[in-house]
mmCIF file of the N, C-alpha and C atoms, coordinates in Angstrom:
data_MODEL
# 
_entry.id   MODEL 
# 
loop_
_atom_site.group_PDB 
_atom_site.id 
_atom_site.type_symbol 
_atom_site.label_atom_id 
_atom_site.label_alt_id 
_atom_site.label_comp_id 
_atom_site.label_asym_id 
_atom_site.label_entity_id 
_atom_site.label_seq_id 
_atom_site.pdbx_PDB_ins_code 
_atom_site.Cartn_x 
_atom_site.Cartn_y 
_atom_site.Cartn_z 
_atom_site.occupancy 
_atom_site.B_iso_or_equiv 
_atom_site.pdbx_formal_charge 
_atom_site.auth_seq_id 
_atom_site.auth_comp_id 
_atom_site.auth_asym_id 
_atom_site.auth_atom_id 
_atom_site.pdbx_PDB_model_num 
ATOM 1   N N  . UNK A 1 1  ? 125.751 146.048 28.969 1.00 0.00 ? 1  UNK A N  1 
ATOM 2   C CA . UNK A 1 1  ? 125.973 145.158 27.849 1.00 0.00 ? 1  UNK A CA 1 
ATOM 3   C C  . UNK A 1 1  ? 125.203 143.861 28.105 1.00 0.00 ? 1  UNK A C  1 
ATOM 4   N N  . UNK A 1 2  ? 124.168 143.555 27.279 1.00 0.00 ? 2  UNK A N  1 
ATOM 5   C CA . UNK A 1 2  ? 123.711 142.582 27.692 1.00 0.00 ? 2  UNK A CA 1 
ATOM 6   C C  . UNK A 1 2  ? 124.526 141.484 27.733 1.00 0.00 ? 2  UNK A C  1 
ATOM 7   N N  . UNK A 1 3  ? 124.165 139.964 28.212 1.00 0.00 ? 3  UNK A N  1 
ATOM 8   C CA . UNK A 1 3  ? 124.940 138.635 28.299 1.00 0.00 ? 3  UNK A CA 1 
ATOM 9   C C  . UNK A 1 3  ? 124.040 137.321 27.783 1.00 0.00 ? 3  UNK A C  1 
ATOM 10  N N  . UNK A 1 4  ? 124.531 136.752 27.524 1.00 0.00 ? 4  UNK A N  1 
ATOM 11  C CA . UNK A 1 4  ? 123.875 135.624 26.895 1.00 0.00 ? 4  UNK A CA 1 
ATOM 12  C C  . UNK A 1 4  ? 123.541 134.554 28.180 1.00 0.00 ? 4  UNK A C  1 
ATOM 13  N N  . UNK A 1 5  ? 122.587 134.026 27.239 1.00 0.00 ? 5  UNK A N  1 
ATOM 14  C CA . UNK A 1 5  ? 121.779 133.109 28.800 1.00 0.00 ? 5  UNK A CA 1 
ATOM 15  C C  . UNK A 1 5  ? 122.748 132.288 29.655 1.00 0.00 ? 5  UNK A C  1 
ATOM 16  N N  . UNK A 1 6  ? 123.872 131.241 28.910 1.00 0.00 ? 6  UNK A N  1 
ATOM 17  C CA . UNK A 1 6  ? 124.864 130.406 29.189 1.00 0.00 ? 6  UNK A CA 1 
ATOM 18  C C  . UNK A 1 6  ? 125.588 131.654 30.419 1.00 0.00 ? 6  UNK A C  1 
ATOM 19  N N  . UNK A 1 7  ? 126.359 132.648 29.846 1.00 0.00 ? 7  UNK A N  1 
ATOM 20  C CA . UNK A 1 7  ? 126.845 133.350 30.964 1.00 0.00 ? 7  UNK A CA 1 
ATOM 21  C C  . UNK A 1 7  ? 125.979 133.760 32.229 1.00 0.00 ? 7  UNK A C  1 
ATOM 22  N N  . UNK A 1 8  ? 124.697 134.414 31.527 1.00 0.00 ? 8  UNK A N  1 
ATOM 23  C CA . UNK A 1 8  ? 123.988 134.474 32.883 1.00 0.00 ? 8  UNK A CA 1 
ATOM 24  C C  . UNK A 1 8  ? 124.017 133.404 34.260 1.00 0.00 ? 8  UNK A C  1 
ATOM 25  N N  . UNK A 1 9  ? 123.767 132.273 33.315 1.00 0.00 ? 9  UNK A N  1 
ATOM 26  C CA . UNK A 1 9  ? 123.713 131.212 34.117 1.00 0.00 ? 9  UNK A CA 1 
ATOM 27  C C  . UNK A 1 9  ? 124.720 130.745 34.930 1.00 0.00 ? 9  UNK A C  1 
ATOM 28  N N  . UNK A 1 10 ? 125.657 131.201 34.147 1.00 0.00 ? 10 UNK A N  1 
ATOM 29  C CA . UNK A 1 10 ? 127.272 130.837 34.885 1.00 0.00 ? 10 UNK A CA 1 
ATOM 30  C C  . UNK A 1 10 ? 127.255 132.044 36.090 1.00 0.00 ? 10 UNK A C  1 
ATOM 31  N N  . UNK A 1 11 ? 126.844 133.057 35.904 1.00 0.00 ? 11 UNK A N  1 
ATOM 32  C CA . UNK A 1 11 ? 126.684 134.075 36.876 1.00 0.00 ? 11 UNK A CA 1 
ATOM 33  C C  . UNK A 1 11 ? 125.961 133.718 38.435 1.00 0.00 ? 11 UNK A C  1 
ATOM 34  N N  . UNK A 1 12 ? 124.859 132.982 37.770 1.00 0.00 ? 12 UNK A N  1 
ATOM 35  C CA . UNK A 1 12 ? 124.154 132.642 39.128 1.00 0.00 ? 12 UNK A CA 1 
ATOM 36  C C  . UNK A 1 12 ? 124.638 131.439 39.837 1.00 0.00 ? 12 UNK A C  1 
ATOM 37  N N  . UNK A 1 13 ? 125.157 130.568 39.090 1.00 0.00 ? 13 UNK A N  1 
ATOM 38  C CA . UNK A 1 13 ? 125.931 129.336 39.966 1.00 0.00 ? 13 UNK A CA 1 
ATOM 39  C C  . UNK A 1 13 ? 126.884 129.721 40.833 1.00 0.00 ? 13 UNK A C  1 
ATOM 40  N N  . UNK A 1 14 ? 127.810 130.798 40.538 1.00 0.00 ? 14 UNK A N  1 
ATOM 41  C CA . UNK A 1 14 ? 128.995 131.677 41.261 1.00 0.00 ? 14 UNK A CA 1 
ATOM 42  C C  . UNK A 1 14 ? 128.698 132.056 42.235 1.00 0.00 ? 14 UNK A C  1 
ATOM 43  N N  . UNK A 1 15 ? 127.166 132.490 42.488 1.00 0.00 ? 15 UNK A N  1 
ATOM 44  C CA . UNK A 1 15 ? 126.744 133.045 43.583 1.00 0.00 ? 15 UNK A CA 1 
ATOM 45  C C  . UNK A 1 15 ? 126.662 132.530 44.337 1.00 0.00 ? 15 UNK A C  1 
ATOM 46  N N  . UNK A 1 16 ? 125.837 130.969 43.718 1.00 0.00 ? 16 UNK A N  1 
ATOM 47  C CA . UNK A 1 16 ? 126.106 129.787 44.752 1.00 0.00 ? 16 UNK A CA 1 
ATOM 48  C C  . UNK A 1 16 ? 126.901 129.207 45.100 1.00 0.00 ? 16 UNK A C  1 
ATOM 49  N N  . UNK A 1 17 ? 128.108 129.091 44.725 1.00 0.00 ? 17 UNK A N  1 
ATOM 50  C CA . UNK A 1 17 ? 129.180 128.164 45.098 1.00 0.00 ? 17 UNK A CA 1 
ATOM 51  C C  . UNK A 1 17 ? 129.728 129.474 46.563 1.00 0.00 ? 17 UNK A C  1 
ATOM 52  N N  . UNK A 1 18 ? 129.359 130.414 46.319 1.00 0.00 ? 18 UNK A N  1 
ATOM 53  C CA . UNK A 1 18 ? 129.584 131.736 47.340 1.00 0.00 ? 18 UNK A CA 1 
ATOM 54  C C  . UNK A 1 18 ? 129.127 131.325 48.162 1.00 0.00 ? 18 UNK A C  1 
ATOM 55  N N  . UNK A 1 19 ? 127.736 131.288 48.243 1.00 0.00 ? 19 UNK A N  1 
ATOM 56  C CA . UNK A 1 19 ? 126.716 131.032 49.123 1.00 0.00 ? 19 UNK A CA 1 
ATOM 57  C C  . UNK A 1 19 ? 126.894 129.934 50.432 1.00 0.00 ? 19 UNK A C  1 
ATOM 58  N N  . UNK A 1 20 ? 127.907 128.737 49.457 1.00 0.00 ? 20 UNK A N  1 
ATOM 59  C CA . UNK A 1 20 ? 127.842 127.630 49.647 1.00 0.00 ? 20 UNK A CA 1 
ATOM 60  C C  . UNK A 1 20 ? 129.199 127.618 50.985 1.00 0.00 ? 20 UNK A C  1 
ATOM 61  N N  . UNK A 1 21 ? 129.721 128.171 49.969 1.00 0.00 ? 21 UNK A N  1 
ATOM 62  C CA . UNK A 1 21 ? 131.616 128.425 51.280 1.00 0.00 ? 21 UNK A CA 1 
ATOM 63  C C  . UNK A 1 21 ? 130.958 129.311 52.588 1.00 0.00 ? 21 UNK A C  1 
ATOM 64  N N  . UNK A 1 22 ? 130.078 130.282 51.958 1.00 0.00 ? 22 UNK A N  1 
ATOM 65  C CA . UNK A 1 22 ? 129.942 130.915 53.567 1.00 0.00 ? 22 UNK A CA 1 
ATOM 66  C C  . UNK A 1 22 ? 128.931 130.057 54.628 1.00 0.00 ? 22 UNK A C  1 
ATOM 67  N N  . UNK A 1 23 ? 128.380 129.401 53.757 1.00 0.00 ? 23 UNK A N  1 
ATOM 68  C CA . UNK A 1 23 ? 127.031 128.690 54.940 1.00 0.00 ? 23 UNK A CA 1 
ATOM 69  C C  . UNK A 1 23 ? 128.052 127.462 55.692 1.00 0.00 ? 23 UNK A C  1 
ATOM 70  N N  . UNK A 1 24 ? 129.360 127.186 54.921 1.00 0.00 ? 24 UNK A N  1 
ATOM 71  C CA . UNK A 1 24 ? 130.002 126.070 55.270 1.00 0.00 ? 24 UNK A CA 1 
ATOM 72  C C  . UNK A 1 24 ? 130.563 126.576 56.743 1.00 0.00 ? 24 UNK A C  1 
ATOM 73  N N  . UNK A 1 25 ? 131.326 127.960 56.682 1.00 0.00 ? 25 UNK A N  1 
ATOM 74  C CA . UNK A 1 25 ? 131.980 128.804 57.960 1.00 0.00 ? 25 UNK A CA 1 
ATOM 75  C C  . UNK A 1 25 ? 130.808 128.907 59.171 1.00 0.00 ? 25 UNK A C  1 
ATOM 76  N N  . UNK A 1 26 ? 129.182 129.557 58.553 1.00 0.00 ? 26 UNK A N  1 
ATOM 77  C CA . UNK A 1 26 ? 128.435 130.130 59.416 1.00 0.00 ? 26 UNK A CA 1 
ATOM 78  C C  . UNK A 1 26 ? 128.149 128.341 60.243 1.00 0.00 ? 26 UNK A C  1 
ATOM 79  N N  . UNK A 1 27 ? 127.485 127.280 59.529 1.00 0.00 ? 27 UNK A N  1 
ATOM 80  C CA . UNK A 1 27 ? 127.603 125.971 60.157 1.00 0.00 ? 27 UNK A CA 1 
ATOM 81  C C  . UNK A 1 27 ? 128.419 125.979 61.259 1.00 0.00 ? 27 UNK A C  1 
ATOM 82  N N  . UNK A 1 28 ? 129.373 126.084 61.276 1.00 0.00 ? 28 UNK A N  1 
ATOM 83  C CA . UNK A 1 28 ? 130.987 125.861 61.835 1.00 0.00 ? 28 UNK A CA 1 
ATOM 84  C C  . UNK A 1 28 ? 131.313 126.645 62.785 1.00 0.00 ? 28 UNK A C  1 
ATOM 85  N N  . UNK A 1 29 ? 130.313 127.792 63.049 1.00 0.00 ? 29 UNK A N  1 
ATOM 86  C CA . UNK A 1 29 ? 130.573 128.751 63.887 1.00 0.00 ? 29 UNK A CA 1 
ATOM 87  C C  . UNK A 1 29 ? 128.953 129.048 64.548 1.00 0.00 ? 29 UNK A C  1 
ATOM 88  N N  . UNK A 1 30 ? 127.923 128.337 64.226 1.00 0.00 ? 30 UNK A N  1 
ATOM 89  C CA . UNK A 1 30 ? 126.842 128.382 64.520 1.00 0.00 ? 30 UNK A CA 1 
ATOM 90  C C  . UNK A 1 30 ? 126.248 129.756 64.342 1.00 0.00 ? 30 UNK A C  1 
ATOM 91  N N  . UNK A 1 31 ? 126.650 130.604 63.541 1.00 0.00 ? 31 UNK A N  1 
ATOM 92  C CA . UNK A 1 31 ? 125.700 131.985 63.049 1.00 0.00 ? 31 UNK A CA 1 
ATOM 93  C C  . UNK A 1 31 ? 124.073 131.331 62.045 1.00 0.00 ? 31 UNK A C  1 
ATOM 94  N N  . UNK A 1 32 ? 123.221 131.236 63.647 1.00 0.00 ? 32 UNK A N  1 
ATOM 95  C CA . UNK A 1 32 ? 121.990 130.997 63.048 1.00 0.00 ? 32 UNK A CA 1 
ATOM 96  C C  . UNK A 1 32 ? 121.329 131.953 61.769 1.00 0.00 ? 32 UNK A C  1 
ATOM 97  N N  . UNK A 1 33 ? 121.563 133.100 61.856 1.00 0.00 ? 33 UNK A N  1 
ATOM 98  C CA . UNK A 1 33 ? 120.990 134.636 61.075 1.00 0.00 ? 33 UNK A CA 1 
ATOM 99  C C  . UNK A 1 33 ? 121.823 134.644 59.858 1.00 0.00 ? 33 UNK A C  1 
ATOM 100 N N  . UNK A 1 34 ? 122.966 134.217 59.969 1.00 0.00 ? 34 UNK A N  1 
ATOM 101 C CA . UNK A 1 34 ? 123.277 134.092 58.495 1.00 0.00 ? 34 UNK A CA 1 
ATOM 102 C C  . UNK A 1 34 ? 122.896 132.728 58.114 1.00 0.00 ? 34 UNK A C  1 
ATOM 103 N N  . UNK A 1 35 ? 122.759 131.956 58.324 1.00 0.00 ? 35 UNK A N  1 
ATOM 104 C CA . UNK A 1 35 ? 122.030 130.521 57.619 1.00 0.00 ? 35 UNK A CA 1 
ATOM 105 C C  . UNK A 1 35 ? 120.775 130.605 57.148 1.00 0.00 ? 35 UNK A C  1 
ATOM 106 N N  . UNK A 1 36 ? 120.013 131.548 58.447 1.00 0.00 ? 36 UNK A N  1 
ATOM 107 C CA . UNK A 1 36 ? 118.787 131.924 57.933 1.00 0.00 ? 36 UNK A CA 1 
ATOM 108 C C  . UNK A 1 36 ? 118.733 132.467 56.245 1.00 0.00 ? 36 UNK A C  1 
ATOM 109 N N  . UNK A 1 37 ? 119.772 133.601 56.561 1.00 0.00 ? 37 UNK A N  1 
ATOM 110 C CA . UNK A 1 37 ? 119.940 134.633 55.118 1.00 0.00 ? 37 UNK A CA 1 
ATOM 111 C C  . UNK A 1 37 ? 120.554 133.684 54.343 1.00 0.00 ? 37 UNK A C  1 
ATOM 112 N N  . UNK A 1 38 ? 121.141 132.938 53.934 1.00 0.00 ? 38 UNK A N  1 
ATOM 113 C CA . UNK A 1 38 ? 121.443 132.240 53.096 1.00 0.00 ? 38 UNK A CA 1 
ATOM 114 C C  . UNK A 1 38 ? 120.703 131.544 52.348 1.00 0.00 ? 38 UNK A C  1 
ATOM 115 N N  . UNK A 1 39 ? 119.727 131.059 53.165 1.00 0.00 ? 39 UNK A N  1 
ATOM 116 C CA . UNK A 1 39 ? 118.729 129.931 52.558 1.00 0.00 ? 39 UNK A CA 1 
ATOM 117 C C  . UNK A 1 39 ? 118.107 130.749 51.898 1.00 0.00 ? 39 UNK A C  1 
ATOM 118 N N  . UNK A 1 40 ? 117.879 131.856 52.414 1.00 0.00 ? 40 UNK A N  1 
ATOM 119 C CA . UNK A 1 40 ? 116.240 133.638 51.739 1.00 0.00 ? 40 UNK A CA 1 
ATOM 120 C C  . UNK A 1 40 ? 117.058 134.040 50.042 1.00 0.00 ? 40 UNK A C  1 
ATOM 121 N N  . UNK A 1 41 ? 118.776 134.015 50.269 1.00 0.00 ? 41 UNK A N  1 
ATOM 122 C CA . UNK A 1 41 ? 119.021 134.034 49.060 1.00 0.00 ? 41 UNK A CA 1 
ATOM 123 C C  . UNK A 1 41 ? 118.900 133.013 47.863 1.00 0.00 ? 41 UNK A C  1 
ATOM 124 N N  . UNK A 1 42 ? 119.894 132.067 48.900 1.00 0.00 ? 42 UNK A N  1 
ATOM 125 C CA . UNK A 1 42 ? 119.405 130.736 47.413 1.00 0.00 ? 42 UNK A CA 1 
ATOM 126 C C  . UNK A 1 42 ? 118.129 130.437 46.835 1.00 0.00 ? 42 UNK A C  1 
ATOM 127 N N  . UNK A 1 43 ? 117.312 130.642 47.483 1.00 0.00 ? 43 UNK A N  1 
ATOM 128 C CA . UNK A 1 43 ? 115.931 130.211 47.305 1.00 0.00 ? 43 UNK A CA 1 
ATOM 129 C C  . UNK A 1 43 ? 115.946 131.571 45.798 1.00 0.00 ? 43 UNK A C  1 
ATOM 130 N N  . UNK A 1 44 ? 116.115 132.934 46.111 1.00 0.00 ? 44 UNK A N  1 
ATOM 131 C CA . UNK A 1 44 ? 115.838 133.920 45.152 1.00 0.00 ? 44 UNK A CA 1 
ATOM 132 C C  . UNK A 1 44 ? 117.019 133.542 43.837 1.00 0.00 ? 44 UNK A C  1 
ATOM 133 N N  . UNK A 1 45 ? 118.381 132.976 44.268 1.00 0.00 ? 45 UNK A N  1 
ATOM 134 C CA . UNK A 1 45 ? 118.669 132.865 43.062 1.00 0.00 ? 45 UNK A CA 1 
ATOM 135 C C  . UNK A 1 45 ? 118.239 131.452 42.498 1.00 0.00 ? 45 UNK A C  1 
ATOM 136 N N  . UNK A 1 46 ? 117.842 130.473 42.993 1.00 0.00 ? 46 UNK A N  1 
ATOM 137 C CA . UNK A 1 46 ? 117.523 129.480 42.380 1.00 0.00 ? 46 UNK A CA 1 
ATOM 138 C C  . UNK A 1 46 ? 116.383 129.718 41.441 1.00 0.00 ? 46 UNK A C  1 
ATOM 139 N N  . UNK A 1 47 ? 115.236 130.903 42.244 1.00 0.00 ? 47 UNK A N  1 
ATOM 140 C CA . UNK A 1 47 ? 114.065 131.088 41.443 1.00 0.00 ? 47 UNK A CA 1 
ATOM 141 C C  . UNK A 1 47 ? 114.549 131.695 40.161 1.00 0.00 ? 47 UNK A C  1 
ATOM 142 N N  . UNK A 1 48 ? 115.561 132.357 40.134 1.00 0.00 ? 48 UNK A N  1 
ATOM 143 C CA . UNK A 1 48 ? 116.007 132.754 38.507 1.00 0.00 ? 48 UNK A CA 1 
ATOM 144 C C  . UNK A 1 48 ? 116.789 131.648 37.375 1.00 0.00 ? 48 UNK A C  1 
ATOM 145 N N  . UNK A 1 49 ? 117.387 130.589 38.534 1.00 0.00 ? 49 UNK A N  1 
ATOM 146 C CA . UNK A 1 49 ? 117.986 129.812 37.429 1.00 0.00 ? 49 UNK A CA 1 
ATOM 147 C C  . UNK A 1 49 ? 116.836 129.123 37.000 1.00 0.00 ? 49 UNK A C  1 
ATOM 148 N N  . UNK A 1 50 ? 116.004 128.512 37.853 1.00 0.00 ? 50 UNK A N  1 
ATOM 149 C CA . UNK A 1 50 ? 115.137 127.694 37.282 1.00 0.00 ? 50 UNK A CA 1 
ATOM 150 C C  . UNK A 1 50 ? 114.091 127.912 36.741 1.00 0.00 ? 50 UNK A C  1 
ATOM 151 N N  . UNK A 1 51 ? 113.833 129.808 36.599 1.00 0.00 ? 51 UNK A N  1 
ATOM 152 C CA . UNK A 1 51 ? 112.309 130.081 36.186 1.00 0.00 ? 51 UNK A CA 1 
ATOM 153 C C  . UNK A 1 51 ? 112.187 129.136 34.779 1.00 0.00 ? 51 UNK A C  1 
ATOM 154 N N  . UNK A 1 52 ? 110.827 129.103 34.744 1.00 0.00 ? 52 UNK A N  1 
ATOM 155 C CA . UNK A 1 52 ? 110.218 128.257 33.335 1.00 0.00 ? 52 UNK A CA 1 
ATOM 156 C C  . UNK A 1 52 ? 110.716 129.216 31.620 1.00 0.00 ? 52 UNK A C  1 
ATOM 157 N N  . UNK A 1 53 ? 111.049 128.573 30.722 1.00 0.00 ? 53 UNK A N  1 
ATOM 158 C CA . UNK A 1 53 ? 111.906 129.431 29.485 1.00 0.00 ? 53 UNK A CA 1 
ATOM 159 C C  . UNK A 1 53 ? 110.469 130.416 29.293 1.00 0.00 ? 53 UNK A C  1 
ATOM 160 N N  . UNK A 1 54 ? 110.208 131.096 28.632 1.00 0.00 ? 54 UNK A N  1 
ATOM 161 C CA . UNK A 1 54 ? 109.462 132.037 27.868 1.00 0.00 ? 54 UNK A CA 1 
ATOM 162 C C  . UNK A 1 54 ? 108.840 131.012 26.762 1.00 0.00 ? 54 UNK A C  1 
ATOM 163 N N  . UNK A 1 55 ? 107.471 131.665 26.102 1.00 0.00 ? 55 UNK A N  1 
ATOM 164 C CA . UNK A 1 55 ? 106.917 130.625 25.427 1.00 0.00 ? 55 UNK A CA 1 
ATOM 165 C C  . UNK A 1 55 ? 107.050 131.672 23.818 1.00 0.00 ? 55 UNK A C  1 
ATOM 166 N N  . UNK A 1 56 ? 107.545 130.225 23.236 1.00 0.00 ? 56 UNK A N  1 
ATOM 167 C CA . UNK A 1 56 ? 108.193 131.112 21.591 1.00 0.00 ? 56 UNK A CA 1 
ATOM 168 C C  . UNK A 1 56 ? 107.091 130.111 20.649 1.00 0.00 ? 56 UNK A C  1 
ATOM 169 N N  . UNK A 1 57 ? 106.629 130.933 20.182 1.00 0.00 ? 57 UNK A N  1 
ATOM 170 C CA . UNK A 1 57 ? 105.620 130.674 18.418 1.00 0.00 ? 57 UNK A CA 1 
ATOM 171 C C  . UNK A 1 57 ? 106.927 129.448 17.405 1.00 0.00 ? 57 UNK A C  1 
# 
């Protein structure tokens, strides 16, 4: 079913606020490899929140 952009978007922030609680634990416990992986994700979902809109006539 598709979703509208607003939800999408709400979709990908979720991920981050995810992202965000676990990098807070891995910090806290010094798991270098997941900090690593954390950053490899945000970076991929940020590239979707922020890609440039589509160009409309």
């Amino acid at each position: 079913m598709p979703m509208t952009e607003k939800e999408y978007n709400g979709n990908l922030f979720d991920q981050l606020a995810l992202l965000e609680d676990i990098e807070e634990v891995a910090k806290a416990t010094g798991a270098e490899a997941v900090l690593d992986l954390i950053a490899r994700k945000k970076a991929q979902i940020e590239r979707k929140l922020y890609q440039p809109l589509p160009l409309t006539k």
